[in-house]
Backbone as CSV, one residue per row, in Angstrom:
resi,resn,N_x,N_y,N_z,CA_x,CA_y,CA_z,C_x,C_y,C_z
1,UNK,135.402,201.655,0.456,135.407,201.419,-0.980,134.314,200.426,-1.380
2,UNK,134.613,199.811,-0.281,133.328,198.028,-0.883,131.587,198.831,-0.400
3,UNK,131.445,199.590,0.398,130.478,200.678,0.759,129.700,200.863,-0.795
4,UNK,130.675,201.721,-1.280,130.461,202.864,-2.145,130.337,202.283,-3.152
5,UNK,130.724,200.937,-3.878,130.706,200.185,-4.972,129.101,199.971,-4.884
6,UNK,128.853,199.433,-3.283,127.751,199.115,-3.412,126.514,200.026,-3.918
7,UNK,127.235,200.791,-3.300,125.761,201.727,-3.565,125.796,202.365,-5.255
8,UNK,126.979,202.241,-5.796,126.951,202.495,-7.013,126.179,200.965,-7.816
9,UNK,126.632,200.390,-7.531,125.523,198.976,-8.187,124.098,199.170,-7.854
10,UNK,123.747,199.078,-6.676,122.461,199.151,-6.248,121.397,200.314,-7.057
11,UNK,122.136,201.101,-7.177,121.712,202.268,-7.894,121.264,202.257,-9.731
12,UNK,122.806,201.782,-9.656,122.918,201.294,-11.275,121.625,200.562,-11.491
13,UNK,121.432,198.992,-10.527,120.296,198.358,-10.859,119.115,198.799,-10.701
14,UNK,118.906,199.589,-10.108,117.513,200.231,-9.975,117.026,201.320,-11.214
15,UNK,117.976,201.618,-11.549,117.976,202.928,-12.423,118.054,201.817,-14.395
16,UNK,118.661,201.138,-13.926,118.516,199.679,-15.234,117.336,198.920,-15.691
17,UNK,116.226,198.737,-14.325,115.171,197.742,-14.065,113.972,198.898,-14.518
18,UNK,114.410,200.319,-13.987,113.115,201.334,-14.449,113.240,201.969,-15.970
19,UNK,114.699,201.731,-16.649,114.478,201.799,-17.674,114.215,201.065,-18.016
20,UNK,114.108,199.845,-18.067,113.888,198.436,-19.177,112.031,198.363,-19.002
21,UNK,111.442,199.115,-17.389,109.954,198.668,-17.697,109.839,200.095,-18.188
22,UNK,110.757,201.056,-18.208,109.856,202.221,-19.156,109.741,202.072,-20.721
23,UNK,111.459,201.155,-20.947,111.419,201.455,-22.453,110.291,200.381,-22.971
24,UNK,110.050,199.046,-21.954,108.572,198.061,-22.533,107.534,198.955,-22.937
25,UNK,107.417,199.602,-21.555,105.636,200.322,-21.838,105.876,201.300,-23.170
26,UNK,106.621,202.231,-23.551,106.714,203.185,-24.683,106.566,202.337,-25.538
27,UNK,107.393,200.734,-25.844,106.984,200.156,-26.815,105.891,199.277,-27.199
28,UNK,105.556,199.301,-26.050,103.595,198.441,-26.120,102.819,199.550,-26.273
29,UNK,103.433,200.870,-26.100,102.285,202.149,-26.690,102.134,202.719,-27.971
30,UNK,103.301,202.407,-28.276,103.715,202.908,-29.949,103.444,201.568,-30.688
31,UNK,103.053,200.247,-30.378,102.614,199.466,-31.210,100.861,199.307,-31.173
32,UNK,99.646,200.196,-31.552,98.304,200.446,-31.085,97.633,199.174,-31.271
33,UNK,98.152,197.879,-32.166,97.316,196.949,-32.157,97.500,195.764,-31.329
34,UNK,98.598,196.273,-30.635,99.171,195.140,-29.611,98.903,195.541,-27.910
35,UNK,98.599,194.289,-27.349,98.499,194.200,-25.591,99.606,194.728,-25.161
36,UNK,99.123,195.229,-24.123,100.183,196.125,-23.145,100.927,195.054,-22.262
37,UNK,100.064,194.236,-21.744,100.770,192.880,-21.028,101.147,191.537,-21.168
38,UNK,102.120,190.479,-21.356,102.012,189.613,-22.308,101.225,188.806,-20.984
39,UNK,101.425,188.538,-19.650,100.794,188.267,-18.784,100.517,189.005,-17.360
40,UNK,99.177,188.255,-16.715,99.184,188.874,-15.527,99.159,187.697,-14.198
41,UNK,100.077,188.303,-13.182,99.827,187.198,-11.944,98.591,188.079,-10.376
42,UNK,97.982,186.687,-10.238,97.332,187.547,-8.381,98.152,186.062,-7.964
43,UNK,98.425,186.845,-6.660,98.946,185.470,-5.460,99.117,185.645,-4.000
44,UNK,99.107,184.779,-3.340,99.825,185.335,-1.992,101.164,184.550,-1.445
45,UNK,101.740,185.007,-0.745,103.164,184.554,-0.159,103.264,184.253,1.427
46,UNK,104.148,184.129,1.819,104.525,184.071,3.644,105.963,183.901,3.425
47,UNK,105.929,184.512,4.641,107.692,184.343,5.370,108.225,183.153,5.226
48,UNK,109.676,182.529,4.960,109.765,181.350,5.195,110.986,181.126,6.480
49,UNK,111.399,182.786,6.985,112.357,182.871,7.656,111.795,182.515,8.939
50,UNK,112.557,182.132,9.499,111.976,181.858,10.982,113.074,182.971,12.114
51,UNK,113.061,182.859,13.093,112.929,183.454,14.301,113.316,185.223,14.134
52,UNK,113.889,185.776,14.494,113.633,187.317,14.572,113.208,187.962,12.954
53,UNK,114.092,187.133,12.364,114.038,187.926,10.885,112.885,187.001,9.849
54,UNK,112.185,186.571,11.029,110.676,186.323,9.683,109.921,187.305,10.078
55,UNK,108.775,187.327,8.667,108.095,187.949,9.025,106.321,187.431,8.981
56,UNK,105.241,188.263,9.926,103.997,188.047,10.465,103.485,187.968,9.325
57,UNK,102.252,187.555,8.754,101.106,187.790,7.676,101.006,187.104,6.959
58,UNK,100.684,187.181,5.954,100.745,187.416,4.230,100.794,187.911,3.662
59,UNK,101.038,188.071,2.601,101.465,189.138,1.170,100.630,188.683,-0.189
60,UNK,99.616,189.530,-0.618,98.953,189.599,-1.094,99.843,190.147,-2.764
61,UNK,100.251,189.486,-3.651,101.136,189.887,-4.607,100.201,190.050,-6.449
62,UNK,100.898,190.955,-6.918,100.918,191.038,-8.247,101.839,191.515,-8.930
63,UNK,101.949,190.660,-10.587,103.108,190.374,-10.932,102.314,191.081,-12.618
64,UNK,102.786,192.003,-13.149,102.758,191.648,-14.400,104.012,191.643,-15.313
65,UNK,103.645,190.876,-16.242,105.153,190.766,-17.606,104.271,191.061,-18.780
66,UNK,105.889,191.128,-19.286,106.140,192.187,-20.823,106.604,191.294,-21.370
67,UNK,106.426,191.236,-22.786,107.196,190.575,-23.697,108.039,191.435,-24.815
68,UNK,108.700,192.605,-23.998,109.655,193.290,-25.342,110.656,192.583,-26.115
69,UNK,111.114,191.429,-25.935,112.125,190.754,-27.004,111.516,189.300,-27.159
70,UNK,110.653,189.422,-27.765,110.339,188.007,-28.278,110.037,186.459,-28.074
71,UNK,109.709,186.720,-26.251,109.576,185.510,-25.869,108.530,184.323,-26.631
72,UNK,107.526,185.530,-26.820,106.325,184.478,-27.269,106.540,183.702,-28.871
73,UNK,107.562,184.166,-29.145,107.868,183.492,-30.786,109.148,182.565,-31.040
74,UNK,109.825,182.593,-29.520,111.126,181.624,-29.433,110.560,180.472,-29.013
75,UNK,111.467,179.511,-29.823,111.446,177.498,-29.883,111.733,176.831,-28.873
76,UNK,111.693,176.357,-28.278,112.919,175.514,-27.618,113.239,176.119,-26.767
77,UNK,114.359,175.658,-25.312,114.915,176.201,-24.074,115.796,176.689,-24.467
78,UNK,116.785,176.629,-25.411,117.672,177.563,-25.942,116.814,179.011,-26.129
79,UNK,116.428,179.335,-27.040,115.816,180.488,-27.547,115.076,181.097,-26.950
80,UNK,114.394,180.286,-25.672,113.258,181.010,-24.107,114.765,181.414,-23.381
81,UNK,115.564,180.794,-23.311,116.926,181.276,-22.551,117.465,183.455,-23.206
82,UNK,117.254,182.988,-24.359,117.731,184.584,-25.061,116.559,185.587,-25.368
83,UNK,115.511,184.916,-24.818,114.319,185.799,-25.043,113.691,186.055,-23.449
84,UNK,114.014,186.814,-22.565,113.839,186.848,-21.413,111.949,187.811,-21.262
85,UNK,111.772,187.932,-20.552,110.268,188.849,-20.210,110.864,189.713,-19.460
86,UNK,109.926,190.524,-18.963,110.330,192.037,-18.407,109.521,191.763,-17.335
87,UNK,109.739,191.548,-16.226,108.778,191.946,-15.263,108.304,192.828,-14.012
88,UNK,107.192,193.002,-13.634,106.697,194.793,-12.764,106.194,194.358,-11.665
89,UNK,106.203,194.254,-10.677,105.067,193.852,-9.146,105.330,194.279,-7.981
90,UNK,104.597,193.971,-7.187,104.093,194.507,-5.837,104.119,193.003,-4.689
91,UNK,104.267,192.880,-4.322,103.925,192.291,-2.780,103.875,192.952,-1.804
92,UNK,102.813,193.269,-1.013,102.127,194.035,-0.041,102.173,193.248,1.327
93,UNK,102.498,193.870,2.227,103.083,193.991,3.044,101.611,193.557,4.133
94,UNK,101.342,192.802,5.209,100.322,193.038,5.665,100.772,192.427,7.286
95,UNK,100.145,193.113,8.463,100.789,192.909,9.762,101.641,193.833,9.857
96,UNK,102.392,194.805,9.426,102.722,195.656,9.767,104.579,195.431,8.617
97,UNK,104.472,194.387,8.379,105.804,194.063,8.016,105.841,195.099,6.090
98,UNK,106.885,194.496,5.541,107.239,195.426,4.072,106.891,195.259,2.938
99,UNK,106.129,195.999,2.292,105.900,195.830,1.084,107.001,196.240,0.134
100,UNK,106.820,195.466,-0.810,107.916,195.158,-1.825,107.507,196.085,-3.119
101,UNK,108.358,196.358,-4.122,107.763,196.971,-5.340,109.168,196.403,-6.141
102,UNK,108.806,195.516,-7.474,109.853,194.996,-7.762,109.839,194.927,-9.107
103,UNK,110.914,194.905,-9.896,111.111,194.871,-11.266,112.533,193.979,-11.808
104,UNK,112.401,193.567,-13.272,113.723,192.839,-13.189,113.353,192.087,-15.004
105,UNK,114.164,191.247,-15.090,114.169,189.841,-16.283,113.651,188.731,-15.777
106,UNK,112.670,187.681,-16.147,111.972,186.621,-16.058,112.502,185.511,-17.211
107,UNK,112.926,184.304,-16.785,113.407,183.623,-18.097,112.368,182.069,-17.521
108,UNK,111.309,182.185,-18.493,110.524,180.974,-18.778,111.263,179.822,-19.398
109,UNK,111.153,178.490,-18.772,111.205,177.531,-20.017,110.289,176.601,-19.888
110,UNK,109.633,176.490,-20.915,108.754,175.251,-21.263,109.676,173.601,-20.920
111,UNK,108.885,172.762,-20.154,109.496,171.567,-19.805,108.814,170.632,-20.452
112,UNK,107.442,171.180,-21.275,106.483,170.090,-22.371,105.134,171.225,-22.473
113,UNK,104.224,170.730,-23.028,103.047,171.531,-23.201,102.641,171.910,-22.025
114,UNK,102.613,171.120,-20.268,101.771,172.129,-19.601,102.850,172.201,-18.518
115,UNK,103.939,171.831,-18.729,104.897,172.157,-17.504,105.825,173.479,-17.888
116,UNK,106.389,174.206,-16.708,106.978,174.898,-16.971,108.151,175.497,-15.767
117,UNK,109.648,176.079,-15.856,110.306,176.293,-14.735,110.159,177.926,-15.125
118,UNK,110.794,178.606,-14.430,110.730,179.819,-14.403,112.110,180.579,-12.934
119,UNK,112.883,181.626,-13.409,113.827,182.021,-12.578,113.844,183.787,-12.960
120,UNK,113.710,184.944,-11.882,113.326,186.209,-12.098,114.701,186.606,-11.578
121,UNK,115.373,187.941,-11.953,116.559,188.605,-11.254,116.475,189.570,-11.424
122,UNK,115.990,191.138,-10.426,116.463,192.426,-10.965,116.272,193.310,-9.708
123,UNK,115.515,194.263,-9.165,116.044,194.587,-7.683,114.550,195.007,-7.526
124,UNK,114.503,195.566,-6.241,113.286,195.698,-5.606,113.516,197.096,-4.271
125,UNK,112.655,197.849,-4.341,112.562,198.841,-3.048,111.479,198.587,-2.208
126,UNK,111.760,198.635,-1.118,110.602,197.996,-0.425,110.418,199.018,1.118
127,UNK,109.444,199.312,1.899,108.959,199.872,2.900,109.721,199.082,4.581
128,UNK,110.205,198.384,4.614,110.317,197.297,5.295,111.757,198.469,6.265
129,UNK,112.163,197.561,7.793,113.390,198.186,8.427,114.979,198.063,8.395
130,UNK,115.291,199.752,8.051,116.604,198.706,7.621,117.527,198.513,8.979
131,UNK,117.546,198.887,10.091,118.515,198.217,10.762,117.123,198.491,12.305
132,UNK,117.829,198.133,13.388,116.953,197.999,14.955,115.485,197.834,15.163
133,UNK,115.767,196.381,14.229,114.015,195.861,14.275,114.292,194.701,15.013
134,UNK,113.318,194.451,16.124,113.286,193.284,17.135,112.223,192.767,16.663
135,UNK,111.796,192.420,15.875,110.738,191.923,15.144,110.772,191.881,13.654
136,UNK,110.654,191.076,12.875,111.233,191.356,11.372,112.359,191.631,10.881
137,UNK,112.653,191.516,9.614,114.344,191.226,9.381,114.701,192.997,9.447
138,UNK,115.984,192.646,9.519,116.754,193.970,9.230,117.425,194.345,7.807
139,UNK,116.963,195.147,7.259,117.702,194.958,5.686,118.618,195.642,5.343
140,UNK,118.863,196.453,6.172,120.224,197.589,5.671,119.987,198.432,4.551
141,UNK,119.576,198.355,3.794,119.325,199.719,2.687,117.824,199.308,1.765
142,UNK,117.673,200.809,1.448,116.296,200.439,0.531,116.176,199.641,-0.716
143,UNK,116.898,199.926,-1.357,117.356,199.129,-3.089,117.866,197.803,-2.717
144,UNK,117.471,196.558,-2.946,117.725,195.278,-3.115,118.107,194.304,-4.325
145,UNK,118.829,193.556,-4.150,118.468,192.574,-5.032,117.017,192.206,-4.987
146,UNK,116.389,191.387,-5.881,115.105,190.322,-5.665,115.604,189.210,-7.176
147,UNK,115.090,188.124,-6.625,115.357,186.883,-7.490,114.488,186.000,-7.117
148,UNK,114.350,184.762,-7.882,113.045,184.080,-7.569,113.107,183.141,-8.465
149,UNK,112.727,181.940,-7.830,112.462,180.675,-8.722,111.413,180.095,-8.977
150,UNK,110.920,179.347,-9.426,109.449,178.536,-9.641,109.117,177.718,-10.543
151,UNK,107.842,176.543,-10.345,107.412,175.818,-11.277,105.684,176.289,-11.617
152,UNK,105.476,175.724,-12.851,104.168,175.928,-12.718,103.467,174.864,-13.784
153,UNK,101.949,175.193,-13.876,101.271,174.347,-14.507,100.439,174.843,-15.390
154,UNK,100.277,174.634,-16.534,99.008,175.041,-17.636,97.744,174.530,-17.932
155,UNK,97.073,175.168,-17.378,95.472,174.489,-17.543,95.107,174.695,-18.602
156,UNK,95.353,175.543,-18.962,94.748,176.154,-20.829,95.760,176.851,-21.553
157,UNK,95.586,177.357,-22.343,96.533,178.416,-23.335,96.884,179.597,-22.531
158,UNK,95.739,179.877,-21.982,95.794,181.332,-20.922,96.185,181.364,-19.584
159,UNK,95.291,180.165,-18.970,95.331,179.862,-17.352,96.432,179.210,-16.583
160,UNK,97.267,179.546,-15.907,98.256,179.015,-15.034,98.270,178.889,-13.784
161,UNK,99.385,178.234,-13.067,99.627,178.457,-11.946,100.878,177.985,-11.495
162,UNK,101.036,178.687,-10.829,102.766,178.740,-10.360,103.115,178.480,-8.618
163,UNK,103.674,178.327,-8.304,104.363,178.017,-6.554,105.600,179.124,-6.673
164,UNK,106.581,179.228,-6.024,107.582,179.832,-5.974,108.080,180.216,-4.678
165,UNK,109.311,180.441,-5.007,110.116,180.964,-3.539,111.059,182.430,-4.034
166,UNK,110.763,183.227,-3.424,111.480,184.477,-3.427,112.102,185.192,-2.902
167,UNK,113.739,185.969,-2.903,114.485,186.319,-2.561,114.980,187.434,-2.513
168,UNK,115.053,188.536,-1.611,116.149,189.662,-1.683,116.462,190.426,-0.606
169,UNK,117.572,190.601,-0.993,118.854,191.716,-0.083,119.792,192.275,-0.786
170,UNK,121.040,192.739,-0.150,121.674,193.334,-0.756,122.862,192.991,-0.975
171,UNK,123.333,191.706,-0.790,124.323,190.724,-1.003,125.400,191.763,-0.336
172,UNK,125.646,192.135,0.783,126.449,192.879,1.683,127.000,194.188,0.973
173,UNK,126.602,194.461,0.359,127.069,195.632,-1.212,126.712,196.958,-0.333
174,UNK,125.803,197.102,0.861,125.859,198.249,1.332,125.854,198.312,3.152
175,UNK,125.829,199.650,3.532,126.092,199.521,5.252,125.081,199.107,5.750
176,UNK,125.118,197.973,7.106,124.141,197.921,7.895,124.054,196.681,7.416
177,UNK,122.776,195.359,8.499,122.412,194.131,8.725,121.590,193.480,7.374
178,UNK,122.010,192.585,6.770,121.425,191.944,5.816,120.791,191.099,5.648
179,UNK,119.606,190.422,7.307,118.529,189.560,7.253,118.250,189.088,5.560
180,UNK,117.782,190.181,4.796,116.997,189.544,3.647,115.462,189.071,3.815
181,UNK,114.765,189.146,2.601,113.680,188.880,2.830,113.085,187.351,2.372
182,UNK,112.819,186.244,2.511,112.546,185.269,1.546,110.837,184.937,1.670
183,UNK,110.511,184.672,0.689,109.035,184.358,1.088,108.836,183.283,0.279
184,UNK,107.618,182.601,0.090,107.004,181.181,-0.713,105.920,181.505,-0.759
185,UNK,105.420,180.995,-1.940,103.925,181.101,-2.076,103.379,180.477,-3.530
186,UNK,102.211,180.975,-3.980,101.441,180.610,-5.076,100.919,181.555,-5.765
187,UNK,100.727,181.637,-7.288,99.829,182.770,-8.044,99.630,181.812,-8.957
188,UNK,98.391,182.846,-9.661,97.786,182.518,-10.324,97.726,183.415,-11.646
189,UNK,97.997,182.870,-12.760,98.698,183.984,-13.844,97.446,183.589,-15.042
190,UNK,97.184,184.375,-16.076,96.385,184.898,-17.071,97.685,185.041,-17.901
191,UNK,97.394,184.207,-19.320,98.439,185.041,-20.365,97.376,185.171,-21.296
192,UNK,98.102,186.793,-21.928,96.935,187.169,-23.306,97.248,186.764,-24.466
């Protein structure tokens, strides 16, 4: 039963995260005088797991966000709290280990003019093994959670930069070993 729930959630969220970046893009297409992206990230990451279930390389990542409900016109940490971003990315896999493809909600808050926290939640499919890897984690199913925290800094109106630590599995919701993936790293974000 606890199986089958899972995989009905897992599903649910995946099938939730690709509507929310389809219904963004239809609506950044049907508005012709407006940007398609409210920002863009490049970055790279690393494992932070250690012994069987880390993994080799780096991860070469990109992140872009949407602004379909109004982030860029809400006040205050209240109103960045109800105005979430949409966000779309990749972390690439390099050494042989998993690339990620991930989507979800981003909730910014401004901490003063150039500080800022930031926390992401929505799921991720990724290339990676799901069970009898002696090397790298074991993940048990393709559809994941992914979540993620971070701070960052504002050099300009446009230019940022962020640190972060990032997270996902499948919070035991389906069959098979749940290593998880966590990584840390840095990007570097453009807002338009």
């Amino acid at each position: 039963m606890r199986v089958e729930f899972g995989r009905i959630a897992l599903r649910f969220l995946g099938l939730a995260s690709v509507a929310a970046v389809a219904g963004t893009a239809m609506a950044g297409s049907a508005n012709a005088g407006e940007q398609i992206f409210d920002e863009l990230r490049f970055g790279v990451s690393a494992s932070v797991q250690s012994g069987r279930s880390g993994e080799d390389g780096v991860f070469p990542e990109i992140t872009a966000l949407f602004d379909p409900f109004g982030y860029e016109e809400a006040v205050g940490w209240q109103q960045q709290l109800l105005h979430p971003r949409v966000h779309l990315g990749t972390s690439i896999g390099t050494s042989g280990e998993a690339t990620q493809f991930f989507t979800g909600f981003t909730w910014t808050i401004d901490l003063n003019e150039k500080l800022f926290a930031e926390a992401g939640f929505g799921g991720v499919i990724h290339t990676g093994d799901l069970e009898g890897n002696d090397d790298g984690p074991e993940l048990g199913c393709r559809v994941l959670f992914h979540e993620y925290a971070g701070a960052g800094y504002r050099f300009t109106r446009n230019w940022n930069v962020m640190a972060q630590i990032a997270h996902s599995s499948h919070a035991n919701l389906c069959d098979g070993p749940n290593d998880g993936m966590t990584r840390a790293g840095i990007q570097i974000g453009y807002k338009f």
